[in-house]
N, CA, C and O atoms as CSV, one atom per row, in Angstrom:
chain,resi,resn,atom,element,x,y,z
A,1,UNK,N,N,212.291,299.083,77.692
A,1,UNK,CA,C,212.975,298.877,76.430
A,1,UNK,C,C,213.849,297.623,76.535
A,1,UNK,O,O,214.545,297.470,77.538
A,2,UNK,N,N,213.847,296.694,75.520
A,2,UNK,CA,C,214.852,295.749,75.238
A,2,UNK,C,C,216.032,296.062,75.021
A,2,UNK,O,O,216.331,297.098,74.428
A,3,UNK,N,N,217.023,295.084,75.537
A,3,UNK,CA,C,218.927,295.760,75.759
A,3,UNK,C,C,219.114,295.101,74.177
A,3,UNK,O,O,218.208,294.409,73.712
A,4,UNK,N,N,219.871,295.267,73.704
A,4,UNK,CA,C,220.167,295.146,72.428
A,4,UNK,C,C,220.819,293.520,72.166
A,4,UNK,O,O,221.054,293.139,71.019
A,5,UNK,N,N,220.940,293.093,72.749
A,5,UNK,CA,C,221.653,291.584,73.458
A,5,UNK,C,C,220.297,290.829,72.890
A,5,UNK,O,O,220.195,290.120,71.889
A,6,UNK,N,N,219.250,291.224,73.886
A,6,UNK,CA,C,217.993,290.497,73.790
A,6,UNK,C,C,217.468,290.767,71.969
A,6,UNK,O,O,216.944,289.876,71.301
A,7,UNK,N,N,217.681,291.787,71.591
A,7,UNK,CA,C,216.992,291.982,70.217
A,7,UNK,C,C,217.989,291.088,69.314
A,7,UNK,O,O,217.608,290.273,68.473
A,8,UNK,N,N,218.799,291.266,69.506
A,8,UNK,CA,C,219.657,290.431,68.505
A,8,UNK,C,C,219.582,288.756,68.585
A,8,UNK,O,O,219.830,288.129,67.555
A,9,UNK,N,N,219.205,287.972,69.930
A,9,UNK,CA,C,218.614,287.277,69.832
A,9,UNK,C,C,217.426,286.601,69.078
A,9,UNK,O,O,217.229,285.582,68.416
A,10,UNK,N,N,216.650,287.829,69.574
A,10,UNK,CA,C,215.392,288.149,68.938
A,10,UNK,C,C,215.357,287.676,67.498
A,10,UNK,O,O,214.865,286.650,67.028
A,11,UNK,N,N,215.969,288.626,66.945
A,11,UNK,CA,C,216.711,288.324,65.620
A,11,UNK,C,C,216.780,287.388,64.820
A,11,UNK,O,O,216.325,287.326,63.678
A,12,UNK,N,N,217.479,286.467,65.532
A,12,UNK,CA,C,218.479,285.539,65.028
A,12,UNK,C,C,217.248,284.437,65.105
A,12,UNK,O,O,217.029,283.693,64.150
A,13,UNK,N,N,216.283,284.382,66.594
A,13,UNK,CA,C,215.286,283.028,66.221
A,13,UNK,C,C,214.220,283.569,65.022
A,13,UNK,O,O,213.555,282.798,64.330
A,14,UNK,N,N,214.191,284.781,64.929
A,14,UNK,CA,C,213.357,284.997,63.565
A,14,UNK,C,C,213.894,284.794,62.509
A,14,UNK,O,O,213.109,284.565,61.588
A,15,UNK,N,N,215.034,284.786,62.246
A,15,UNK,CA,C,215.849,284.862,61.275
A,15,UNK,C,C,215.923,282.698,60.879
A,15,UNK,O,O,215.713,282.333,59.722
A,16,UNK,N,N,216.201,281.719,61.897
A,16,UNK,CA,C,215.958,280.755,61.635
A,16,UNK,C,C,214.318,279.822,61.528
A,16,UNK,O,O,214.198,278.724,60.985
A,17,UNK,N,N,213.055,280.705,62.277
A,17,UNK,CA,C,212.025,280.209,61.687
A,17,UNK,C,C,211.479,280.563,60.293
A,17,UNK,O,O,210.673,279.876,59.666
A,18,UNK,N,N,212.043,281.765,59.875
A,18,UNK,CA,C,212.134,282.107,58.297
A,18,UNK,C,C,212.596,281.252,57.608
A,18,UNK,O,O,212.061,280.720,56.635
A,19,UNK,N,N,214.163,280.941,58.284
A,19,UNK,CA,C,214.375,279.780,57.322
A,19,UNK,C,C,213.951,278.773,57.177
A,19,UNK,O,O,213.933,278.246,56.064
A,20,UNK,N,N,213.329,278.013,58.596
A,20,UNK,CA,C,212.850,276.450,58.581
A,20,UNK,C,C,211.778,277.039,57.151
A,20,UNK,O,O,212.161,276.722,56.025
A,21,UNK,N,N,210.298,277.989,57.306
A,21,UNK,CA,C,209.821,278.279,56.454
A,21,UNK,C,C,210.254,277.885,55.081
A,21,UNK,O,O,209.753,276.975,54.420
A,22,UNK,N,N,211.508,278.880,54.621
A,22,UNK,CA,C,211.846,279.140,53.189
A,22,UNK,C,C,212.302,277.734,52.613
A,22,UNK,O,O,212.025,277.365,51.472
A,23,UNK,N,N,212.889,277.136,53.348
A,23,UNK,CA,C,213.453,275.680,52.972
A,23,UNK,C,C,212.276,274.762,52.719
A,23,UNK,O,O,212.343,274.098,51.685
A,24,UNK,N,N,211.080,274.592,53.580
A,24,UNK,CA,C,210.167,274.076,53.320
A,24,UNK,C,C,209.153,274.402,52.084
A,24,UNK,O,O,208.517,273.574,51.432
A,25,UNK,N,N,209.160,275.329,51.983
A,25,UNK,CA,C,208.553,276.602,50.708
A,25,UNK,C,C,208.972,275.643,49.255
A,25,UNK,O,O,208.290,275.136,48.364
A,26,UNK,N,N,210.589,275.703,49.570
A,26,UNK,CA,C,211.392,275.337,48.259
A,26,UNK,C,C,211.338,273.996,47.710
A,26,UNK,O,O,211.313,273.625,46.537
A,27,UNK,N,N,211.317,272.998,49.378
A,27,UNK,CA,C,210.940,271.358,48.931
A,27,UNK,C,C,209.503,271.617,48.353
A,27,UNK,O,O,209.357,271.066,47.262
A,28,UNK,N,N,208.673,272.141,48.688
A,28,UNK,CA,C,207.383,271.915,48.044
A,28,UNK,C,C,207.891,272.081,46.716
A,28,UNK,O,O,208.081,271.070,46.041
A,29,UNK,N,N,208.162,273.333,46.197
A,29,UNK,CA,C,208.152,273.971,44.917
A,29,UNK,C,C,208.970,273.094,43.763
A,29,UNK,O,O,208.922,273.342,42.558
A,30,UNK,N,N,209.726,272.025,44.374
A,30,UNK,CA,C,211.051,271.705,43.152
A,30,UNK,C,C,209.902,270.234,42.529
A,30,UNK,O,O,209.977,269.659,41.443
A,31,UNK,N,N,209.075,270.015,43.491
A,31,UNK,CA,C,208.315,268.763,42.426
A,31,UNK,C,C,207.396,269.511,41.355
A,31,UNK,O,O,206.963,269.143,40.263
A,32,UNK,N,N,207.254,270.753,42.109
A,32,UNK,CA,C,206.029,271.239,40.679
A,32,UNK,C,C,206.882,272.032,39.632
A,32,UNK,O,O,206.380,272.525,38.621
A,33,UNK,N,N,208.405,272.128,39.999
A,33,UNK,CA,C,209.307,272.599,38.865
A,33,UNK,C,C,209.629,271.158,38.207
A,33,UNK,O,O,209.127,271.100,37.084
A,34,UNK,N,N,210.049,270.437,38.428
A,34,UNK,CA,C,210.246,269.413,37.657
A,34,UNK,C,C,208.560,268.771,36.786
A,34,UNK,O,O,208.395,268.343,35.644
A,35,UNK,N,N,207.621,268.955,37.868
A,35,UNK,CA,C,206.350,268.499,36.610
A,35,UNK,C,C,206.293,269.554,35.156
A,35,UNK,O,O,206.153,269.317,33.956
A,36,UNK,N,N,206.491,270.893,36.018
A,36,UNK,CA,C,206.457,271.576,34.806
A,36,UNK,C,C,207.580,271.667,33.747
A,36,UNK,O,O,207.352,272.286,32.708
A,37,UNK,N,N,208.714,271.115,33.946
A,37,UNK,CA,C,209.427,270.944,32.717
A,37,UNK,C,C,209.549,269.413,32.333
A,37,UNK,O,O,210.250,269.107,31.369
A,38,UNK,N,N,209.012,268.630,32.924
A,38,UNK,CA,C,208.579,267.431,32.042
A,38,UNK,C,C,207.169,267.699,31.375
A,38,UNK,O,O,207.023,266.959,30.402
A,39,UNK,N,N,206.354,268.325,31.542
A,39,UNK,CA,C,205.238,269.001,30.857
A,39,UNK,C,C,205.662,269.390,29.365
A,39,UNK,O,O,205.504,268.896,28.249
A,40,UNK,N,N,206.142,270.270,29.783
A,40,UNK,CA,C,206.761,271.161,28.809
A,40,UNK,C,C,207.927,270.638,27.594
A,40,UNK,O,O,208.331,271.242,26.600
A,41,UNK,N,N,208.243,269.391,28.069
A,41,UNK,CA,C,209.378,268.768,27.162
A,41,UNK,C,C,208.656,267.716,26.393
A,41,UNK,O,O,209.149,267.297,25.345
A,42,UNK,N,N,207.023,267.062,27.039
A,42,UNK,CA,C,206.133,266.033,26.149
A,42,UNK,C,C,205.756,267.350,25.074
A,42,UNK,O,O,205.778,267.106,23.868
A,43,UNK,N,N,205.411,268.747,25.548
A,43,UNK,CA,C,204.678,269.058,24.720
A,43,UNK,C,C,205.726,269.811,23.250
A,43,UNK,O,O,205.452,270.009,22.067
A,44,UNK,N,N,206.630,269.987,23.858
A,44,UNK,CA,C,207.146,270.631,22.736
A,44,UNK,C,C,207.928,269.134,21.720
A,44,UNK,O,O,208.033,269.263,20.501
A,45,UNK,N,N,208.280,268.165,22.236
A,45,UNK,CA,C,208.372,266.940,21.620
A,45,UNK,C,C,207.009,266.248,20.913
A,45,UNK,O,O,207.323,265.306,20.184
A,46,UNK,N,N,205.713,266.487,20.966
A,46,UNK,CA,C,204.522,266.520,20.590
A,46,UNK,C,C,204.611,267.569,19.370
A,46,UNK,O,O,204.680,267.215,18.193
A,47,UNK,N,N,204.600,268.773,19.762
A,47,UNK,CA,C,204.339,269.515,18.431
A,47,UNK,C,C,205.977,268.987,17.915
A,47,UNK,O,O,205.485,267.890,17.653
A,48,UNK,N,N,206.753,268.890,17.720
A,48,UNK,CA,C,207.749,268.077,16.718
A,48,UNK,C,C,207.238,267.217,15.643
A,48,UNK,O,O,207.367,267.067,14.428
A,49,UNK,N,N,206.440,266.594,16.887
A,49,UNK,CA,C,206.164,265.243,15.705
A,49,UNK,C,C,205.109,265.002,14.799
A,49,UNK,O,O,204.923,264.119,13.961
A,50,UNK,N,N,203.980,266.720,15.426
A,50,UNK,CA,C,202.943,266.986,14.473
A,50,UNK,C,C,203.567,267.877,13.390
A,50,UNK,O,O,202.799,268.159,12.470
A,51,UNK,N,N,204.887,268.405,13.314
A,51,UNK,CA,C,205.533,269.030,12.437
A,51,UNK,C,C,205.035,270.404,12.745
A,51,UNK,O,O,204.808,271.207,11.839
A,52,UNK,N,N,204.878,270.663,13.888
A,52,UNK,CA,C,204.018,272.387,14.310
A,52,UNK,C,C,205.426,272.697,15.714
A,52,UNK,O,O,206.156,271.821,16.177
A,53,UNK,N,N,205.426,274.081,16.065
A,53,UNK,CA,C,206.784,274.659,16.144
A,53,UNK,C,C,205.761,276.160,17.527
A,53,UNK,O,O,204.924,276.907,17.020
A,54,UNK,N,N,206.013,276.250,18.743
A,54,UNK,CA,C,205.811,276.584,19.640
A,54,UNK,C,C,206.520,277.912,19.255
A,54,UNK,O,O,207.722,277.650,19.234
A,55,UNK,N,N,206.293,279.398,18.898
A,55,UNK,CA,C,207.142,280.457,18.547
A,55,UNK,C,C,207.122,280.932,20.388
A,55,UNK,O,O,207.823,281.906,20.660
A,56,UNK,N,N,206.443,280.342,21.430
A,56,UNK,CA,C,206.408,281.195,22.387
A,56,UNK,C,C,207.936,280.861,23.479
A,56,UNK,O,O,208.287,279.683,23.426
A,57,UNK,N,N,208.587,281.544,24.172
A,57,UNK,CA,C,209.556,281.467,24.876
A,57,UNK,C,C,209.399,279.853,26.012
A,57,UNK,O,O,208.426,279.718,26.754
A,58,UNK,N,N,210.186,279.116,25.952
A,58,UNK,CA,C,210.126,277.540,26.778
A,58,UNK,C,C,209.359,278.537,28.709
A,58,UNK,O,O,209.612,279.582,29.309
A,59,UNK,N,N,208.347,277.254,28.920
A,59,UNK,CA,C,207.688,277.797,30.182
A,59,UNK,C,C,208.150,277.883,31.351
A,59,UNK,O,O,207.644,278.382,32.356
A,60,UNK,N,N,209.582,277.149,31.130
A,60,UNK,CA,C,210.603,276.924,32.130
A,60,UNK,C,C,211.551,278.500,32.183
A,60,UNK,O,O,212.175,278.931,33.153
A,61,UNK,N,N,211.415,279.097,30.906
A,61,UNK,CA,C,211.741,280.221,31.433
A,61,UNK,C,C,210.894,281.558,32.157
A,61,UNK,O,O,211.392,282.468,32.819
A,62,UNK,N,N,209.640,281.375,31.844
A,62,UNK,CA,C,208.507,282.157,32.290
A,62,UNK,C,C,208.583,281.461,34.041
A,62,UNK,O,O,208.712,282.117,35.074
A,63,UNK,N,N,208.472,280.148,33.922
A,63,UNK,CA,C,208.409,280.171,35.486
A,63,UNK,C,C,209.505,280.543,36.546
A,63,UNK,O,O,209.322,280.746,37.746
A,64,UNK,N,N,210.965,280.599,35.676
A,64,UNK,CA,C,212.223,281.338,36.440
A,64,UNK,C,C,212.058,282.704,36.775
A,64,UNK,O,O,212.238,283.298,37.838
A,65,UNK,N,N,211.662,283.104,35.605
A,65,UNK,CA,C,211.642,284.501,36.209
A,65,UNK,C,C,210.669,284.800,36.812
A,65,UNK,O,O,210.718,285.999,37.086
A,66,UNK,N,N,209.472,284.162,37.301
A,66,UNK,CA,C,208.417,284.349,38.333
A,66,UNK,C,C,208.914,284.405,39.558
A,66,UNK,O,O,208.852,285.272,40.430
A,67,UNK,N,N,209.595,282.991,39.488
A,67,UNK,CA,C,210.349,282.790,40.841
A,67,UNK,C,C,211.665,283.379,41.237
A,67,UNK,O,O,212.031,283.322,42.411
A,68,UNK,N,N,212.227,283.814,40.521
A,68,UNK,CA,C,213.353,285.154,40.740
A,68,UNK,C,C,212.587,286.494,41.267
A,68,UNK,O,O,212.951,287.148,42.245
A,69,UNK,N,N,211.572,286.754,40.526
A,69,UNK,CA,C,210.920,288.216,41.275
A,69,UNK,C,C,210.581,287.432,42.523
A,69,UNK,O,O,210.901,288.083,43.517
A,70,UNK,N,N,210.017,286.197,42.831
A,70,UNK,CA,C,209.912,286.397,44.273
A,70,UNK,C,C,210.676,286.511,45.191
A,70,UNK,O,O,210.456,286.877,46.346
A,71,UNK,N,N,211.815,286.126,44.590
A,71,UNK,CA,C,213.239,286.103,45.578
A,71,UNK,C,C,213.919,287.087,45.229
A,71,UNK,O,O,215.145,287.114,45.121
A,72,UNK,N,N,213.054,288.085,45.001
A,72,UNK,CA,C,214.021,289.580,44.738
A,72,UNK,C,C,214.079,290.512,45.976
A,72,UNK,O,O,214.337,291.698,45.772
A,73,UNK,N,N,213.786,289.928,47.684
A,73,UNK,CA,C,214.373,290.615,49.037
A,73,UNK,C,C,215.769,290.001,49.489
A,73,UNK,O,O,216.510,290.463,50.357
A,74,UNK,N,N,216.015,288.614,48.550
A,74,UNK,CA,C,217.396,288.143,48.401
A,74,UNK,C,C,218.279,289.020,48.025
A,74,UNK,O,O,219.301,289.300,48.650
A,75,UNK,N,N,217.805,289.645,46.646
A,75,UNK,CA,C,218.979,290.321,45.835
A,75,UNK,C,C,219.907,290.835,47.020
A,75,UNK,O,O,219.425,290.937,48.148
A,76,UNK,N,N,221.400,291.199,46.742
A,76,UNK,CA,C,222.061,291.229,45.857
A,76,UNK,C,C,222.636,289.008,45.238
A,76,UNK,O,O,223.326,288.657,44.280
A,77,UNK,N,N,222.205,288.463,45.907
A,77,UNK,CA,C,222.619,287.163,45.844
A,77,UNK,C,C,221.696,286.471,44.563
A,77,UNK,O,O,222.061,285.376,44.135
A,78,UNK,N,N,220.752,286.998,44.094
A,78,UNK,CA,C,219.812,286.564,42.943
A,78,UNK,C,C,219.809,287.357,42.004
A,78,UNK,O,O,219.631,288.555,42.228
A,79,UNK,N,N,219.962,286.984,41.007
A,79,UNK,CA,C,219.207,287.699,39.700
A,79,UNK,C,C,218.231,288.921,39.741
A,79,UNK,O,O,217.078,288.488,39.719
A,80,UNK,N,N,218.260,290.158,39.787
A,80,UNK,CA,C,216.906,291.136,39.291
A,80,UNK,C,C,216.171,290.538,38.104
A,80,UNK,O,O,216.398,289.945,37.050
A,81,UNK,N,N,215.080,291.052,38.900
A,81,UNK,CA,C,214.059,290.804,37.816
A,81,UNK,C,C,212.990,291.720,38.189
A,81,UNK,O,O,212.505,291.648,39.318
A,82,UNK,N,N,212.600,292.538,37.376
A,82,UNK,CA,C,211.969,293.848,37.692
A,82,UNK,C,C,210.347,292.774,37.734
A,82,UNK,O,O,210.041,291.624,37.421
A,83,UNK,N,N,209.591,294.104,38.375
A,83,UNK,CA,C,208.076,293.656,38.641
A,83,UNK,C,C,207.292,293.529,37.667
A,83,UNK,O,O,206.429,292.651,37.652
A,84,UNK,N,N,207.520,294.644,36.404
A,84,UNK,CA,C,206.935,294.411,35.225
A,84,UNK,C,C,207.579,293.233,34.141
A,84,UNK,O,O,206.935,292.611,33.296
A,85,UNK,N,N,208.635,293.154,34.348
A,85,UNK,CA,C,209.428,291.694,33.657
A,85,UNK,C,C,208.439,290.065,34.452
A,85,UNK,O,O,208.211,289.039,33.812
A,86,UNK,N,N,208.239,290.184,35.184
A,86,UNK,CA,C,207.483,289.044,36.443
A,86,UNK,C,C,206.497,288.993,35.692
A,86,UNK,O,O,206.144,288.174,34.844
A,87,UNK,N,N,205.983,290.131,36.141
A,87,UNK,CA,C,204.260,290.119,35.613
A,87,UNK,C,C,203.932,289.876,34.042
A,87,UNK,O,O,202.808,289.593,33.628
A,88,UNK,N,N,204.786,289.990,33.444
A,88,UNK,CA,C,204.890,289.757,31.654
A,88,UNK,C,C,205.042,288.255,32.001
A,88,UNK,O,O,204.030,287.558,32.070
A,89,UNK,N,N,206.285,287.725,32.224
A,89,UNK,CA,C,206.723,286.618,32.118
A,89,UNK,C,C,205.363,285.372,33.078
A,89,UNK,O,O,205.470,284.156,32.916
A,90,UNK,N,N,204.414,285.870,33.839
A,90,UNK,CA,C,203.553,285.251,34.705
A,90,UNK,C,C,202.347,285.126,34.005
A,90,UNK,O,O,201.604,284.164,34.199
A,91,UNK,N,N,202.037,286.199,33.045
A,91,UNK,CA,C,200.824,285.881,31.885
A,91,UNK,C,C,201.266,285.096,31.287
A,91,UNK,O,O,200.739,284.020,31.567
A,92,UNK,N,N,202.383,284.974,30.175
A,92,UNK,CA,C,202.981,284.318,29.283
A,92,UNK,C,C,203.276,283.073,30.109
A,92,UNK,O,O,203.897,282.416,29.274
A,93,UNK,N,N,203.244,282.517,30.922
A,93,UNK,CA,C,203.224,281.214,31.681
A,93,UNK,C,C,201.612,280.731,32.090
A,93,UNK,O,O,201.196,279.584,32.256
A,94,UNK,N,N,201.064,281.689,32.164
A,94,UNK,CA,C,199.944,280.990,32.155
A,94,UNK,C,C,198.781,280.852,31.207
A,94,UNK,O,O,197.733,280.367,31.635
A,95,UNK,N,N,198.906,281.324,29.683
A,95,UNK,CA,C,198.361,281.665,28.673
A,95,UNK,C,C,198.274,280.427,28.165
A,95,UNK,O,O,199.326,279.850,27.889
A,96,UNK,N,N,197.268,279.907,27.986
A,96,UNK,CA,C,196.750,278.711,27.448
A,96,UNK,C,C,196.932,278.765,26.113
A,96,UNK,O,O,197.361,277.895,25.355
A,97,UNK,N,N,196.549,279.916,25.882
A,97,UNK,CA,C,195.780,280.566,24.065
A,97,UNK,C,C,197.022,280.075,23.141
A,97,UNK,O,O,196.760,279.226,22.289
A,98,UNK,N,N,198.339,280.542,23.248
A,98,UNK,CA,C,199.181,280.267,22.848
A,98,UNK,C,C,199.738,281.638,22.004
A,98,UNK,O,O,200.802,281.592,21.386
């Protein structure tokens, strides 16, 4: 059996290759958050100027709350966002149809 010294070690280097991970995770993710709300700001400035009006919720909020349910082993430090709120908000982000 491992002395408890050693596990907590243990621990702690798992605990920082998670993080090198999660940090790297997040640089990826912030260029495809910013494409998608410059996306999203030609298109709703587009229908403006065709005089037509988007009734569906901005995609920048569908993709927050995607990414809040994933960071819901964070909570208590994040936002809840239940699994069926995700999964609503993850169709409605990816629904072409409109």
């Amino acid at each position: 059996m491992t002395d408890p010294e050693t596990l907590a070690v243990q621990a702690a280097e798992d605990i920082h290759a998670a993080a090198v991970d999660f940090v790297a995770a997040c640089e990826a993710l912030a260029p495809l958050a910013e494409t998608l709300a410059y996306a999203e700001r030609r298109h709703r400035a587009a229908l403006s100027v065709a005089g037509m009006r988007d009734h569906r919720p901005p995609a920048r909020e569908h993709a927050a709350e995607v990414a809040l349910h994933a960071l819901a082993p964070l909570t208590p430090h994040v936002s809840l966002v239940t699994a069926a709120s995700a999964e609503h908000a993850r169709r409605q982000l990816l629904d072409t149809e409109g």
